[in-house]
C-alpha positions, 0 to 999 in steps of 0.5 A, a space after each residue: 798508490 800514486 795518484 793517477 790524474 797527474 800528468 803521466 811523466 810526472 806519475 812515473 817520476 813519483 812511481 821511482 821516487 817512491 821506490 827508492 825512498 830510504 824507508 819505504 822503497 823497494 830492497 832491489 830499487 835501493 841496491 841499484 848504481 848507474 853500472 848495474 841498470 846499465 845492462 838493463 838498459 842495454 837490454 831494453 834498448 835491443 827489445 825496442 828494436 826487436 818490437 820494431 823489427 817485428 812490425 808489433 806496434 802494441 810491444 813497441 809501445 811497452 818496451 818504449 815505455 821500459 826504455 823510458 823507466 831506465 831513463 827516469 832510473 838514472 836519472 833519478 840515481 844522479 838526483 839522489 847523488 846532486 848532479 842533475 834530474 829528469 828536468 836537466 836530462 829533457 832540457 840537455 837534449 832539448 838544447 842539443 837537438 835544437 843546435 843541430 838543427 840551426 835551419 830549423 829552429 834559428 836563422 841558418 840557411 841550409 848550404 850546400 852540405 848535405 844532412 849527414 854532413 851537416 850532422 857529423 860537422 855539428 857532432 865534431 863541433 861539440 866534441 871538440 868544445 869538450 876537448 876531444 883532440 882524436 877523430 876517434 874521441 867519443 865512440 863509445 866503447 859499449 857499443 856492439 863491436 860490430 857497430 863500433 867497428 863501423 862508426 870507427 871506420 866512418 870516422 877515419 873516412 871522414 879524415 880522408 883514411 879509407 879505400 878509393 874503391 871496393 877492391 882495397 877492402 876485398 883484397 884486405 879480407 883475403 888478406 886477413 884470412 890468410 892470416 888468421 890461417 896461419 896463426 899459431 897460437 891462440 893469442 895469434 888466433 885471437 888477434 887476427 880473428 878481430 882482424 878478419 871481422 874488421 876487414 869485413 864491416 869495412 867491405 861491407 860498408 863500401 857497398 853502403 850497407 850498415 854491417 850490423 843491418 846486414 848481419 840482424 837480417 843474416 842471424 834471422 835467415 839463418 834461425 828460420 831456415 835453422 827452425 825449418 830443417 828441424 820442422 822438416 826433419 820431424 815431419 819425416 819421423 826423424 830426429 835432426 840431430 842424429 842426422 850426418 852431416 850430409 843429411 842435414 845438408 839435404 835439409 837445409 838445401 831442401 828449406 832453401 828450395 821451399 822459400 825459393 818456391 814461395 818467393 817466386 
């Protein structure tokens, strides 16, 4: 048992230590690489802003505290191989956030850029000094697609390549539905499929919205009105997946009446 009177951080680095110790750690902890916890931190990334997303503040404070376990995992991994612990990961984003922020923490006034600019033109300046030499260096490729997508259209409107207006990405989304029905082949289908989906993060993004804020909220109206056409369904004795088509219809033009009653 690890002592519990040391401070918390500290106690947590030791928990790890511990578990992968060569002779008394835990089988599993042992067996792990960078590449095989990385889908678990993904994973404890998304449940932090699920807690979030649910206002569940005493779920937020767990999944936080698992997020913060996979840090202290990597780290520990990269301690254990000789390239960098616990200490020069906080120190790294210690410097990092104080030199994106000069008219905080040095001596720069704030000019006429705004924050977001200011941000980007911090961010352009560090990769550069690691050798980036494309506007799209450093988007990384784990990324959700529909959020890569964004960031990667950001990027090129920073260079000047977007549309003046909204009606060059409206008319690029028809476009590409007029193509995707015209393919033939499934490779075809494929290709002008993640066309179509690009050409909408770029519509979307023209009205300000962020599309992977957009479609969270569509997948969440989506399951509830979902789960109220089956509440509905059961309540009339009936089965909803041995409805027709048309009955299900009902159902859910029903579910959206219901929510438009209680909204009003």
């Amino acid at each position: 048992m690890i002592e519990p009177t040391v401070p918390p951080i500290e106690r947590l680095l030791q928990i790890m230590a511990r578990l992968r110790d060569p002779q008394q750690g835990c089988d599993w902890d042992l067996a792990q690489s960078f590449a095989t916890i990385a889908p678990y931190t993904l994973e404890e990334a998304y449940e932090v802003a699920d807690a979030i997303e649910r206002n569940d503040l005493p779920a937020l404070k767990e999944e936080l505290g698992d997020l913060l376990l996979q840090v202290v995992f990597h780290a520990r991994m990269a301690e254990e191989a000789g390239h960098f612990d616990f200490n020069a990961v906080a120190e790294t984003i210690s410097a990092k956030m104080e030199a994106r922020h000069p008219h905080i923490f040095g001596d720069t006034v704030n000019d006429d850029q705004s924050r977001e600019e200011r941000w980007e033109s911090l961010k352009a300046q560090e990769r550069e000094a690691k050798g980036a030499t494309s506007a799209m260096d450093g988007v990384a490729l784990a990324l959700p697609a529909l959020l890569r997508a964004e960031k990667l259209q950001k990027r090129a409107a920073r260079q000047g390549f977007d549309w003046p207006n909204r009606d060059g990405p409206a008319d690029k989304l028809r476009e590409e539905m007029a193509e995707l029905a015209r393919a033939e082949t499934a490779a075809e289908s494929l290709e002008e499929a993640g066309d179509l989906l690009f050409a909408a993060v770029n519509l979307v993004r023209a009205y300000g919205i962020a599309p992977e804020d957009a479609l969270r909220k569509g997948n969440l109206k989506f399951e509830r009105r979902y789960r109220g056409m089956e509440a509905l369904a059961q309540q009339r004795g009936k089965v909803f997946a041995d409805l027709s088509l048309d009955e299900q219809e009902a159902l859910w033009s029903d579910v959206k009446a219901s929510e438009a009653d209680k909204a009003s």
